[in-house]
N, C-alpha and C positions, 0 to 999 in steps of 0.2 A: 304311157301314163306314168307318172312318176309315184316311185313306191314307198313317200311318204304319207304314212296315215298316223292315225291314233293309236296307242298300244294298247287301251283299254278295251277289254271283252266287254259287247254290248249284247251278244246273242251266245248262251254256251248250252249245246245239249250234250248230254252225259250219259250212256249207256239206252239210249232210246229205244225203245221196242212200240210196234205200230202194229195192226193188221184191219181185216175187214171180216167179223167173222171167225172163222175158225184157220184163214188165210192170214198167215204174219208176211208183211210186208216191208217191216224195218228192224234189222239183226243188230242191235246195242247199237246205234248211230252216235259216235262221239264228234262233235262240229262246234268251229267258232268264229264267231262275226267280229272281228274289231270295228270301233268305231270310226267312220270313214271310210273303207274297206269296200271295194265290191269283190264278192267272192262268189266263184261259180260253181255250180255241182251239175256235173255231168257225169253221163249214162246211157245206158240202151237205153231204148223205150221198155217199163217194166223193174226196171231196176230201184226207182222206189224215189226217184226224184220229187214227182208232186207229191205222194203221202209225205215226205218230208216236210214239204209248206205244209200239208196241209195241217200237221201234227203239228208242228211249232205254235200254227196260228188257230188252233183250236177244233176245226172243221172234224178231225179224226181224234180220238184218245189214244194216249200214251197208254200202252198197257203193262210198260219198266221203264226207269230211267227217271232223270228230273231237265226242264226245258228253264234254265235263268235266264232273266232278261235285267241287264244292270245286275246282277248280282243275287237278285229277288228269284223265289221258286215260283212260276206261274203253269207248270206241270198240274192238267186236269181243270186247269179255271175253261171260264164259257170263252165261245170265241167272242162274242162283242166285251167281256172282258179284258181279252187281249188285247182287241182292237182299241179300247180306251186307253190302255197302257201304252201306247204307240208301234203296235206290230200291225202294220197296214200288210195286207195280202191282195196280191194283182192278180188271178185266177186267170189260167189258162183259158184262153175262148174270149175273154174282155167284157164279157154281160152288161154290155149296153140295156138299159130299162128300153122297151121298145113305147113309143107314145109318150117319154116324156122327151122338154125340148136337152141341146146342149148344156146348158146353163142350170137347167134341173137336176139333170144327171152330178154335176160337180156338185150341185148344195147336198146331195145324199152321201156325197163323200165326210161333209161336216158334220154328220146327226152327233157325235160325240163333243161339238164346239157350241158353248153355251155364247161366247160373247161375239155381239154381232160384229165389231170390229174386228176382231180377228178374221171372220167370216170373210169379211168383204176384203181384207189384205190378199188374203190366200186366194179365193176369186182374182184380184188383180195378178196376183201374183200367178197362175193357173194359164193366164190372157198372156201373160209375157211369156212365159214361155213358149207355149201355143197359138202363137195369134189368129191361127186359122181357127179356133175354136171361140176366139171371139166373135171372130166377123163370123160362125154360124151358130152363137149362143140360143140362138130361137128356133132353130130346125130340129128337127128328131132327130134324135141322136142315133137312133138304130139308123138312120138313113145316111150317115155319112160313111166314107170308103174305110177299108180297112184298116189302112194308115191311119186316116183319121179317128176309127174308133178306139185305136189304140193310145194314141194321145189322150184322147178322152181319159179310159179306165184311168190311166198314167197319172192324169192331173186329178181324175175324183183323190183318188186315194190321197196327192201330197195335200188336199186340201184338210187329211185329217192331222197333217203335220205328224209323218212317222219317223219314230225312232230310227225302227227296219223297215224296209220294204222288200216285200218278198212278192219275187218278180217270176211267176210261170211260162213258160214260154213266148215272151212278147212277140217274137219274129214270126210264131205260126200260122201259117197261112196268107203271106205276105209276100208279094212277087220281091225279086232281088234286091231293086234298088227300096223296093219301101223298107227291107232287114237294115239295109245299113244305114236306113235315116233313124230306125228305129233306135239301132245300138248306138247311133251317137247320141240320141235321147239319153240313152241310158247312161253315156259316157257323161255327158253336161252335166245332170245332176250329182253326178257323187264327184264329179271334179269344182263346175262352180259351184252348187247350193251345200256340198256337202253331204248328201245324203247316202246313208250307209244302208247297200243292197246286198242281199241273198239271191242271186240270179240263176235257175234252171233255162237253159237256153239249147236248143237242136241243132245249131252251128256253134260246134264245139271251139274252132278255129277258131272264130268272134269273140267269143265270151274269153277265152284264155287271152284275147290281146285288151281289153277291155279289165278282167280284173287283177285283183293284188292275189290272191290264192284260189285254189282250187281244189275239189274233193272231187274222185271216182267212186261215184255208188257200183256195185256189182249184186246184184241177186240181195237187196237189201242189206248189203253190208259196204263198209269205204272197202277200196281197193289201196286206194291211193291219193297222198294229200302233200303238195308240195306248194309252195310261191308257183304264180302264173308261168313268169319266163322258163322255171324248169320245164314244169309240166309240156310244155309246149316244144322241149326240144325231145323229151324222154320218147325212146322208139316204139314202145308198145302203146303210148299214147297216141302217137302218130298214126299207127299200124291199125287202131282199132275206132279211134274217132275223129279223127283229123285226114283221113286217106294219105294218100302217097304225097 
């Protein structure tokens, strides 16, 4: 991937603290999205990767620190707040609505798009890239395979036209070849539409050939934050999430 992007900070959080409870789960998280940019944050499982989505995009409070988006403080607003602002969140697991058809599932992605024109670009536009998701716009969406459903979640959200996309695990639970149809999904988007992703991903090896930088959570705190290519050659990186 060529590591031409934008140099403008689209996503900056700043001494972030998160928990659940009386359990802190994110120790000053400092992190930042350039525009165009996929950047991956990887971690053990525990390490504090989804509270990080989910703090960004509102689902958890920040309990220190401030989350800018463009420059703007959106630190403690609601999450469909966020969401209006353009931080679309893909949650781990893909929440297909079960009982509505394909095509339904994508218009939920729009609830923030007042103008039906746009509606219906981004719809076509959803179809192009997925065309499997056109020719099953009328099926339930909970019924299609896993691959498929993840296209789904994928295109609800660029229907809300995001800023960021913050992307939870897309690969899980996905036999092999559907991960690597997966992450070229991932790769298309921020290469041809452009769209600048925050990716939490369990095939650490993937996601570092795929983005421009990357962060190591450790016990809710970065470990470590380099350009992809380093990260990918650095030994204790290798040695603890990329194997031999």
């Amino acid at each position: 991937m060529s590591s031409e992007t934008g140099n403008d900070v689209v996503l900056k959080l700043t001494g972030v603290e998160a928990g659940y409870g009386r359990i802190r789960a994110l120790n000053g998280i400092d992190l930042e999205v350039r525009r165009g940019q996929i950047v991956a944050l990887l971690g053990a499982n525990g390490a504090g990767k989804t509270t990080t989505l989910k703090t960004i995009s509102g689902l958890v409070r920040a309990s220190a620190g401030t989350i800018a988006l463009d420059g703007n403080d959106i630190t403690g607003m609601k999450a469909n707040e966020i969401a209006r602002l353009g931080v679309v969140h893909v949650p781990e697991g893909r929440h297909i609505l079960r009982g509505l058809s394909v095509r339904e599932n994508l218009e939920l992605g729009a609830f923030t798009v007042r103008d039906a024109a746009v509606k219906r670009e981004r719809m076509a536009e959803a179809f192009r890239l997925f065309p499997i998701l056109k020719a099953r716009q009328h099926q339930d969406g909970s019924l299609l395979s896993g691959g498929e459903q993840q296209m789904l979640a994928i295109g609800r959200a660029l229907m809300h036209g995001p800023k960021v996309l913050l992307l939870d695990e897309p690969s899980m639970g996905l036999a092999p070849k559907l991960v690597l149809e997966t992450l070229k999904i991932v790769k298309r988007l921020n290469r041809d539409e452009g769209t600048t992703i925050l990716l939490v991903e369990q095939n650490a090896r993937l996601a570092l050939k795929l983005a421009h930088y990357g962060y190591v959570l450790e016990g809710g705190s970065i470990r470590m934050k380099n350009d992809a290519a380093t990260l990918r050659q650095d030994a204790s990186i290798v040695q603890a999430y990329l194997g031999d």
